[in-house]
N, C-alpha and C positions, 0 to 999 in steps of 0.2 A: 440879778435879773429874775421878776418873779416868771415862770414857769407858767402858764395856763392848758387847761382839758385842748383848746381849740390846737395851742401851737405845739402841743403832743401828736394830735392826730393828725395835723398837716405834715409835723416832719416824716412821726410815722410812715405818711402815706407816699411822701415822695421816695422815702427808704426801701420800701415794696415795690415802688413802681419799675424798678432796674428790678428786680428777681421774681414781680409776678404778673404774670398775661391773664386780664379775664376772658372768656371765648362767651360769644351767646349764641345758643341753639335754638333753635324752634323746635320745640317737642309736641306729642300728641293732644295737653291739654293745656301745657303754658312753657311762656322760657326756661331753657333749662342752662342754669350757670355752671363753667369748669374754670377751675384756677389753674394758672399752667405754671411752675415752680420751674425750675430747670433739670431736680430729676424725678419728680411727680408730678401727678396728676392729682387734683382735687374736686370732686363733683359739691358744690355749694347747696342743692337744694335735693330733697327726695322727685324721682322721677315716675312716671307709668311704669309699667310693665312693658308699655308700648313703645316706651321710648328705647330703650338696651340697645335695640341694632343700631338706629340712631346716633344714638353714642358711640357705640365704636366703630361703624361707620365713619364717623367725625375724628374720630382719636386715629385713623388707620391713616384716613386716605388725605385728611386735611393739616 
């Protein structure tokens, strides 16, 4: 069975999908993405400065 990029990143991605949650935020000047692992947290992109409460606002209470 030859192997292709595509049907690596498909299984990859259903192998992820049971151990990772994406969450999207609304931040101060654009989305702000968090990967949720089962015992981390992963912030995917740099945020404001404005955004921090935000965040863990989000991380606390949601």
């Amino acid at each position: 069975m030859l192997l292709t990029s595509s049907y690596l990143a498909i299984r990859l991605s259903d192998q992820l999908a049971g151990l990772m949650k994406i969450h999207q935020i609304s931040g101060y000047i654009q989305q702000i993405y968090l990967a949720e692992y089962p015992e981390k947290l992963l912030l995917l992109d740099g945020a404001s400065r404005a955004d921090v409460g935000t965040i863990l606002r989000y991380i606390r209470d949601d």
